[in-house]
C-alpha angles and dihedrals in degrees: 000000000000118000102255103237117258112259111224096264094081094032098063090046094059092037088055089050087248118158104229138163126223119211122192123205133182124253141157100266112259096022129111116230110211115247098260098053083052088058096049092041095055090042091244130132106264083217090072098040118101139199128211116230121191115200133168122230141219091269099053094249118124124245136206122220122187104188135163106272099236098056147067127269096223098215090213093058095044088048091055085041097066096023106265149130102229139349122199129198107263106231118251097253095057091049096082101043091054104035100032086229126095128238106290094013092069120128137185095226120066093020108162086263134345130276127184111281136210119185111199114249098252092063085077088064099080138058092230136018130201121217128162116291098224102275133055105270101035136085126187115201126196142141115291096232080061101052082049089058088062098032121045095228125178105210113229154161092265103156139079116247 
């Protein structure tokens, strides 16, 4: 069996010198697993466990969102968070294109080019995050100062109470 290529989301973090784990877990190919599935299937808190979300803003710019997988990214507060006036959700089919990642395999390192990027607070209140390691059926987890080494994040009140 040949050994699958590393996605950019484990290559800039070596490259970077960053300390990071891989965690494999099993899914119909082609399917994306919720994010809660992803936690119990790779044995991690869901609470830790974060998605990427990419949105489009008023101003036509696009907009990174690393939020806990089991909330709710709230629009208003990423808008405020990057200094506009609204962000909207970019649809599926336009993930790919942009990103170069599919729906459920997005993350927020190695993304085709860089777009300003906001991490939600909570995520400071762990050693170590998961996110998805840039393809369906891999997580990468680090600690989020880390992550911050190879993305640029502003940290922020993203989610809806």
């Amino acid at each position: 069996m040949a050994k699958e290529a590393k996605a950019n989301a484990m290559r800039m973090p070596e490259r970077a010198k960053v300390n990071y784990t891989a965690h494999e877990y099993s899914h119909e190919e082609g399917q994306a697993v919720d994010g809660a599935n992803v936690a119990r299937l790779t044995g991690q808190d869901p609470a830790r466990v974060f998605k990427t979300l990419v949105t489009q803003g008023a101003d036509h710019n696009y907009y990174v969102f690393v939020v806990p997988v089991l909330a709710e990214l709230d629009l208003k507060k990423a808008a405020a968070a990057v200094g506009e006036k609204a962000v909207a959700m970019l649809p599926a089919r336009e993930l790919l294109p942009l990103t170069g990642y599919v729906h459920g395999g997005c993350s927020p390192i190695g993304m085709r080019r860089p777009f300003p990027s906001a991490i939600d607070e909570p995520a400071d209140l762990f050693a170590r995050i998961a996110f998805s390691g840039g393809r369906l059926g891999c997580q990468v987890e680090m600690a989020p100062d880390d992550l911050a080494r190879i993305v640029p994040l502003v940290r922020a009140d993203l989610t809806v109470v």
